[in-house]
KERORO-740475 format. One line per 2 residues: number of its first residue (from 1); their letters; for each residue x, y, z of N, C-alpha, C. Coordinates in steps of 0.05 Angstrom, whole numbers. Last residue first. Example, Ala and Ser with C-alpha at 12.3 -4.5 7.8 and 13.67 -1.06 7.14 Angstrom:
% KERORO-740475
2	sa	257:-45:142:273:-21:143:258:1:157 ~ 264:-114:156:246:-90:156:264:-66:156
This chain:
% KERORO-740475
236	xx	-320:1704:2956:-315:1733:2960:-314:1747:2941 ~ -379:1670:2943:-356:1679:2941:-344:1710:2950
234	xx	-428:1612:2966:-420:1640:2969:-386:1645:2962 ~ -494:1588:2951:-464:1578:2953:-453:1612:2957
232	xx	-556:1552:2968:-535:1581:2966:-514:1566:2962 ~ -603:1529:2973:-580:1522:2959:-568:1543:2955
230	xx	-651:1593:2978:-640:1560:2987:-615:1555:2966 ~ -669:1645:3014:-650:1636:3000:-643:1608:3004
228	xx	-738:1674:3038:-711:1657:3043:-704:1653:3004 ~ -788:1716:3057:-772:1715:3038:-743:1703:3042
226	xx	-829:1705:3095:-836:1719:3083:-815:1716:3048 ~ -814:1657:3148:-795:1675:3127:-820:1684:3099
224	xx	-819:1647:3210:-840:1648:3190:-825:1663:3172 ~ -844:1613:3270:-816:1627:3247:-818:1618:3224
222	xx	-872:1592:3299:-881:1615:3303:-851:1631:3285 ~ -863:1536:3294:-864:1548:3329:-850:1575:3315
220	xx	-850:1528:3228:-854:1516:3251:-852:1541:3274 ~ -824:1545:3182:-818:1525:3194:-830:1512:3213
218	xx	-851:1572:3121:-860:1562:3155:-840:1545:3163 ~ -845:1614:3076:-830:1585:3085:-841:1587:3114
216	xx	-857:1653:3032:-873:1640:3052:-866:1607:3058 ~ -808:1636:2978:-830:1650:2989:-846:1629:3003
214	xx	-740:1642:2947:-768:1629:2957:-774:1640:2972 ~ -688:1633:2907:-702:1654:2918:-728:1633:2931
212	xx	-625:1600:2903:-659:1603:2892:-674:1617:2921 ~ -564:1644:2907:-580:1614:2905:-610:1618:2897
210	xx	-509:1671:2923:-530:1658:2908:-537:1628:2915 ~ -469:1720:2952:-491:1703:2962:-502:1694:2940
208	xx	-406:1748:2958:-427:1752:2935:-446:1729:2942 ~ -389:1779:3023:-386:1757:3004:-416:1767:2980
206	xx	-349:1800:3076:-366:1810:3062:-370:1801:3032 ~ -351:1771:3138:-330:1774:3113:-356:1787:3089
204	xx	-367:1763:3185:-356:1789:3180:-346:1793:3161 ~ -373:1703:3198:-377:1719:3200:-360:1746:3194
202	xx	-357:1661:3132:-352:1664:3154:-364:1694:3174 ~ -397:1612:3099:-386:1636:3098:-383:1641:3135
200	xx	-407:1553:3059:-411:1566:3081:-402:1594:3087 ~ -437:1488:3040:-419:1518:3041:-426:1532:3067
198	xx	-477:1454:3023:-446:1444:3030:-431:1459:3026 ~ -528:1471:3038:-519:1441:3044:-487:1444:3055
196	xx	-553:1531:3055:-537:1516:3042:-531:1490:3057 ~ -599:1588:3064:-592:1565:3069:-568:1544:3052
194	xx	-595:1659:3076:-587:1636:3057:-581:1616:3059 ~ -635:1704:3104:-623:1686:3106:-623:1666:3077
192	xx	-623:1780:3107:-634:1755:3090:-619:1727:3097 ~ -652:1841:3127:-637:1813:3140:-641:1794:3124
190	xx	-685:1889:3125:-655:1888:3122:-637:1866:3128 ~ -739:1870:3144:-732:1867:3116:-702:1881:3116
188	xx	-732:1896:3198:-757:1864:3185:-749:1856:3156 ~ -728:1963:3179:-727:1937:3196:-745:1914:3183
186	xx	-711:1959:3109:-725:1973:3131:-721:1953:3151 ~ -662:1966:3060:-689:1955:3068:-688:1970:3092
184	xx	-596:1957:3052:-608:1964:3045:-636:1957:3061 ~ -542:1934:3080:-538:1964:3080:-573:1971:3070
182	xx	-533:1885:3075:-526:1900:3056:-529:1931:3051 ~ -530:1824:3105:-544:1848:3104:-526:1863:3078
180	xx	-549:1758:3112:-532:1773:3104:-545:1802:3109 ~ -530:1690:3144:-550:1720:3151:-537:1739:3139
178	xx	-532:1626:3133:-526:1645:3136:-542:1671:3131 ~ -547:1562:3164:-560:1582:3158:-539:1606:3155
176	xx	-540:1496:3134:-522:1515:3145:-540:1547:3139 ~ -571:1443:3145:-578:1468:3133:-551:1483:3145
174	xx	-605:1397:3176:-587:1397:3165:-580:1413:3134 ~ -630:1432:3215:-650:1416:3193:-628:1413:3179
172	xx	-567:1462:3225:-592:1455:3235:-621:1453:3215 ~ -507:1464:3225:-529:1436:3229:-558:1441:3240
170	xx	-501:1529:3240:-483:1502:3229:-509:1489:3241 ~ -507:1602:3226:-518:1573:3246:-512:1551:3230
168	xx	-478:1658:3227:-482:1645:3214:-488:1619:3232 ~ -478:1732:3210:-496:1709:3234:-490:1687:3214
166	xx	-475:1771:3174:-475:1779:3201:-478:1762:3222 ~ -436:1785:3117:-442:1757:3135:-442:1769:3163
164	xx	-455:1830:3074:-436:1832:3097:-452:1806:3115 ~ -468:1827:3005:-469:1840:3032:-450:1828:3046
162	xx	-495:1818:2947:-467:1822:2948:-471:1843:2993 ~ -536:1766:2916:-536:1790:2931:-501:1790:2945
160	xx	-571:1737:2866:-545:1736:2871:-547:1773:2897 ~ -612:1678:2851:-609:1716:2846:-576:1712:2864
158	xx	-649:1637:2806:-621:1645:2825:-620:1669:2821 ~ -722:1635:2824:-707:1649:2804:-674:1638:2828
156	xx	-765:1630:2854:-757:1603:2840:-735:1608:2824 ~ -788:1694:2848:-788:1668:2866:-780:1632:2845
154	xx	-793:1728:2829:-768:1730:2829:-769:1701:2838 ~ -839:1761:2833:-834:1758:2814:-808:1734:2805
152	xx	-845:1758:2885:-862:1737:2877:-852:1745:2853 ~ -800:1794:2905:-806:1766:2921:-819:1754:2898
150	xx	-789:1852:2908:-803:1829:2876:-798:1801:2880 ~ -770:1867:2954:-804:1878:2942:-810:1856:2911
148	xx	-744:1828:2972:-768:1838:2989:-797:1843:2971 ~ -704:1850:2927:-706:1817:2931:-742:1818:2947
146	xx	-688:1911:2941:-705:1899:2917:-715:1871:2916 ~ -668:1894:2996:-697:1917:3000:-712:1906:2967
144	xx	-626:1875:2978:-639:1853:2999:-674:1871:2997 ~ -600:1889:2912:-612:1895:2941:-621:1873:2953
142	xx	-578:1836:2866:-595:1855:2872:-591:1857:2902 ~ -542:1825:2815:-537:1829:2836:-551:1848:2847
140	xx	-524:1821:2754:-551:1801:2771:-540:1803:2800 ~ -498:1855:2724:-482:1830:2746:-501:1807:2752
138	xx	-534:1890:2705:-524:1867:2691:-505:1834:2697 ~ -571:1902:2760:-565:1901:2738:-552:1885:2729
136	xx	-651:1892:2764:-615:1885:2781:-605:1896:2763 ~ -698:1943:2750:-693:1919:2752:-660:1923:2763
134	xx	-719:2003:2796:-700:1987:2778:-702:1959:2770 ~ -717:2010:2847:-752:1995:2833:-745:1984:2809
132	xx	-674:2042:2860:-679:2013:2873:-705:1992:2857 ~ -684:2085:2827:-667:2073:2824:-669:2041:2832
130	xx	-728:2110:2855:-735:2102:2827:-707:2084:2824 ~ -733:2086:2916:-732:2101:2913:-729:2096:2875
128	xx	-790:2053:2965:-764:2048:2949:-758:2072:2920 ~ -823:2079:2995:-802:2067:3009:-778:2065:2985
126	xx	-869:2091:2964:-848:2108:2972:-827:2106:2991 ~ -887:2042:2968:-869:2057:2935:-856:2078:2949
124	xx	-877:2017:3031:-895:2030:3018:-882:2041:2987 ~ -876:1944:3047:-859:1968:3034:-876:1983:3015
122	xx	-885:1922:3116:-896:1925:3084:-885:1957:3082 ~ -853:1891:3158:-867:1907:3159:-871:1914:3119
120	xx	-861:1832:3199:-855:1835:3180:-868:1865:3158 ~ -841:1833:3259:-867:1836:3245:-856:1847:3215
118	xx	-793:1788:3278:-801:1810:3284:-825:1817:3255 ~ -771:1722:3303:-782:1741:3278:-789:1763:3289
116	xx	-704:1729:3329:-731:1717:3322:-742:1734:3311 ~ -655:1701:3276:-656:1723:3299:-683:1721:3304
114	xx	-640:1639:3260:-639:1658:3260:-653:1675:3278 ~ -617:1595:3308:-617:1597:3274:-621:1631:3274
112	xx	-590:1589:3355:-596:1576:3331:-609:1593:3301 ~ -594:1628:3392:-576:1629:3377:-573:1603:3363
110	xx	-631:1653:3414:-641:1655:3389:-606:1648:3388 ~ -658:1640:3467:-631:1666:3467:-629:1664:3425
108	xx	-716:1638:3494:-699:1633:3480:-678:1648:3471 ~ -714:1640:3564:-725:1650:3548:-711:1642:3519
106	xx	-725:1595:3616:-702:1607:3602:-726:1622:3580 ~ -781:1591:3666:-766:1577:3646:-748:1596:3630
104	xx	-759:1614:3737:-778:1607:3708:-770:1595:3694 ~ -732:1615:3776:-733:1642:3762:-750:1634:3739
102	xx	-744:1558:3796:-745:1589:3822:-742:1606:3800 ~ -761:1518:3780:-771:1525:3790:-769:1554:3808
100	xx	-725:1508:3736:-720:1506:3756:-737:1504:3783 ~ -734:1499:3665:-747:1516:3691:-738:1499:3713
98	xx	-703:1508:3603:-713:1495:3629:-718:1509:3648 ~ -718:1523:3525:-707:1527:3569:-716:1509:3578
96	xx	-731:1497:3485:-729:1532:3485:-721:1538:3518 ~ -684:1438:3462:-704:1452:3481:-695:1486:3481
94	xx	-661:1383:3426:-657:1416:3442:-686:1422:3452 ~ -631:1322:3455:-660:1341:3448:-654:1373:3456
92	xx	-595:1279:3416:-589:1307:3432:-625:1319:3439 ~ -548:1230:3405:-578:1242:3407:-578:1256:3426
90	xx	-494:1225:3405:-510:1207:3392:-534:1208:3384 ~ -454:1274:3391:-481:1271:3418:-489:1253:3396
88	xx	-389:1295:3399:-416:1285:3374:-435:1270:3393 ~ -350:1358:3407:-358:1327:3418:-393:1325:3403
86	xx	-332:1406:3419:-316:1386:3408:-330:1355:3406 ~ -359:1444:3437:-346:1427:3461:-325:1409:3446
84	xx	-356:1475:3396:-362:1490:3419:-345:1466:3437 ~ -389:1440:3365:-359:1449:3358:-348:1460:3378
82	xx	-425:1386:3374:-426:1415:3377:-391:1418:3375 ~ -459:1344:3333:-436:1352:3341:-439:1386:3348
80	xx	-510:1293:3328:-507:1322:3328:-471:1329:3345 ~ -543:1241:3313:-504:1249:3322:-505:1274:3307
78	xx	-607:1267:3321:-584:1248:3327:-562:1261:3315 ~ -640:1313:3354:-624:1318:3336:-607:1287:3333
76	xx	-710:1323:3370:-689:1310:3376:-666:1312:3355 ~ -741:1381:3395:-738:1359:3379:-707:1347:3378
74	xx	-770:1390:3446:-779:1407:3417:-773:1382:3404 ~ -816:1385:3500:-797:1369:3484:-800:1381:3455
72	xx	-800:1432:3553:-821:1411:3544:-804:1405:3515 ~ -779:1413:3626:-777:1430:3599:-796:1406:3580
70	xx	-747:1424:3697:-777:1411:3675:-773:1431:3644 ~ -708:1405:3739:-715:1421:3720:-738:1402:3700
68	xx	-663:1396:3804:-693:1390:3787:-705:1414:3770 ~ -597:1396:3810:-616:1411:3812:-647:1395:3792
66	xx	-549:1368:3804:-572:1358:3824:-592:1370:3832 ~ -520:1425:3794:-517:1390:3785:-536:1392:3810
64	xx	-549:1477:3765:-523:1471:3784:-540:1437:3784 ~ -551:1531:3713:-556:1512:3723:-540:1492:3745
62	xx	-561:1586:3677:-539:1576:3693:-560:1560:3703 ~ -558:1584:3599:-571:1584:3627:-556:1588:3650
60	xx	-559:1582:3532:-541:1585:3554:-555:1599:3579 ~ -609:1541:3509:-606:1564:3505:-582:1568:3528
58	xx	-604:1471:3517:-621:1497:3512:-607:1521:3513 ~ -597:1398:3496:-594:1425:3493:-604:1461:3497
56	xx	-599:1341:3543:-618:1366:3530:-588:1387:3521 ~ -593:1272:3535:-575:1299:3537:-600:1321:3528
54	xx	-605:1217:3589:-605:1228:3558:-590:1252:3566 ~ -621:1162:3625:-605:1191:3629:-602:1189:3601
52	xx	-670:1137:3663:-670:1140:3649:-648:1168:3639 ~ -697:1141:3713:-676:1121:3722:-664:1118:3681
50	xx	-734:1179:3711:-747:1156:3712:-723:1131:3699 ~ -687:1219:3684:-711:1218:3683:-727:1188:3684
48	xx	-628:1250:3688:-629:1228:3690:-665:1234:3692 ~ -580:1294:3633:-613:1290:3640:-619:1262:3652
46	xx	-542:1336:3625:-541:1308:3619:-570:1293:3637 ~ -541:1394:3586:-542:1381:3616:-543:1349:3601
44	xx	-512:1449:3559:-522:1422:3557:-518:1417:3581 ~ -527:1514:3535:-518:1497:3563:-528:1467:3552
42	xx	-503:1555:3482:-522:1526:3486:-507:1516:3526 ~ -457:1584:3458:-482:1604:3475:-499:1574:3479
40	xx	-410:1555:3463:-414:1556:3440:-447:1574:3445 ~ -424:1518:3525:-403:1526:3506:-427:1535:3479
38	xx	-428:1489:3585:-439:1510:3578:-418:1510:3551 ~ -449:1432:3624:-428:1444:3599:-438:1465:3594
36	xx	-466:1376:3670:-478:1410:3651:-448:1430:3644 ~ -504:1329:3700:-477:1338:3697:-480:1368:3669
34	xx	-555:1316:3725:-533:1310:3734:-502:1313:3716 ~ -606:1346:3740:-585:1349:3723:-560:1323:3740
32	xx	-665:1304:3733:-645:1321:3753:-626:1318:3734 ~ -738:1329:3701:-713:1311:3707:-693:1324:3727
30	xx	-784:1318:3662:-775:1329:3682:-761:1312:3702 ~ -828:1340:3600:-808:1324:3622:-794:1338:3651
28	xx	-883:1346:3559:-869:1353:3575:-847:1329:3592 ~ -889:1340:3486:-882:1330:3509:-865:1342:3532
26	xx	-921:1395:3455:-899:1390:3455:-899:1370:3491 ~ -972:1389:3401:-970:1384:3428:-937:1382:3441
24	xx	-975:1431:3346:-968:1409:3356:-956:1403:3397 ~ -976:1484:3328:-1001:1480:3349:-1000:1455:3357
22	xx	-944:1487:3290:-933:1503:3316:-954:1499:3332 ~ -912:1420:3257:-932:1446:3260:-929:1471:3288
20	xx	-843:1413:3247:-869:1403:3259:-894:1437:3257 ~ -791:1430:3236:-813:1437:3216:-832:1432:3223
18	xx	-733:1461:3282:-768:1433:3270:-777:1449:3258 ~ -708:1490:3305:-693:1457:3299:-719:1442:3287
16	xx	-714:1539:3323:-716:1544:3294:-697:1515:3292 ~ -737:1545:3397:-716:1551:3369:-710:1536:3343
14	xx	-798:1579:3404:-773:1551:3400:-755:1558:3389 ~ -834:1640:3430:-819:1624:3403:-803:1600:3416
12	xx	-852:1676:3455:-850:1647:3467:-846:1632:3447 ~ -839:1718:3414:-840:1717:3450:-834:1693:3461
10	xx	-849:1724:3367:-837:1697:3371:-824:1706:3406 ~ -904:1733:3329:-886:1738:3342:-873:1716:3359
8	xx	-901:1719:3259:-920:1717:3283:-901:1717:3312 ~ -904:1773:3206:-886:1745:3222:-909:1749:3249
6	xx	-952:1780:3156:-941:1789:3181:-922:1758:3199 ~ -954:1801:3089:-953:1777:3110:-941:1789:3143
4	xx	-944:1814:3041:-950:1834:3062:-959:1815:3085 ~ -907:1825:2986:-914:1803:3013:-927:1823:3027
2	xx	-937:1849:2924:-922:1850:2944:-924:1823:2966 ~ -951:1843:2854:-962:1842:2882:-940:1836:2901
């Protein structure tokens, strides 16, 4: 039996820093900037609120000091370091935008974690060709399109995939996300993310990926993996 699950669209998606439920109430705020960094695609502002000053993270914006903005509260990161600036935030809240009040709220630019979901589309047999339906072979090095389609066979299994590092996201759910492709699958399914503790891969290098296979992962605010990679490690 196949996934045939649909991702839930992520229009007004968060970005991919919580496992909280996605029908969970998110606290609103609203505050004056008083000071704002842009690095690494994230604007950080420095937030004063009822004589009260913290740091937001959101999506790269333009924003100007002493301007009034309202955003609602995803989640808090303590000593979060952005590399981008060089510098370790004791406590950080990222946020999907701020609103200004004159162009709206930001939209999310998705450069946390991964790309947002797009509808997860189901693989007809005649999608995959006699070769691909194949079991791996002896390497144990399968397709991203074969991983898709024998998800539930495969699940809990180490598999091993050989592609091209297209995206990779540092510290988040304290997780290094990497994004591989391989030339194989359909939209919605040519993209696999591999979570890891204590590795990593660089973009554009083209690496052998393992780790344990898993199914129907929710994180939260409408991002939804049909089919993830945990404890990865990666070689060239």
């Amino acid at each position: 039996m196949r996934l045939a699950k649909i991702f839930i669209s992520a229009a007004t998606a968060v970005l991919i820093v919580s496992a909280s439920h996605p029908s969970a109430a998110a606290t609103e705020h609203r505050g004056v900037v008083m000071d704002a960094v842009t690095g690494g695609g994230y604007t950080y502002m420095n937030i004063e609120e009822n004589g009260e000053k913290f740091w937001i993270a959101a999506p790269e914006t333009s924003v100007s000091k002493g301007s009034e903005v309202s955003f609602s509260e995803q989640i808090w990161m303590p000593n979060f370091t952005s590399k981008a600036l060089r510098r370790t935030f004791d406590k950080i809240l990222f946020v999907s935008g701020v609103d200004d009040g004159l162009a709206g709220a930001q939209a999310p630019a998705g450069a946390v974690e991964p790309a947002e979901p797009e509808a997860d589309e189901e693989l007809s047999d005649e999608d995959l060709s006699d070769d691909e339906a194949e079991p791996a072979p002896v390497d144990g090095i399968y397709t991203i399109e074969q991983l898709y389609y024998r998800a539930d066979e495969l699940k809990g299994q180490i598999i091993k995939v050989r592609g091209k590092v297209v995206k990779v996201s540092e510290n988040i759910m304290g997780r290094t996300w990497v994004h591989i492709q391989d030339g194989s699958g359909t939209k919605g399914k040519n993209n696999l993310v591999f979570r890891s503790v204590n590795d990593t891969a660089k973009v554009g290098e083209t690496v052998v990926a393992e780790g344990r296979l898993d199914t129907d992962k929710d994180f939260g605010f409408g991002y939804y993996y049909s089919v993830i990679v945990e404890d990865a490690s990666f070689t060239e």
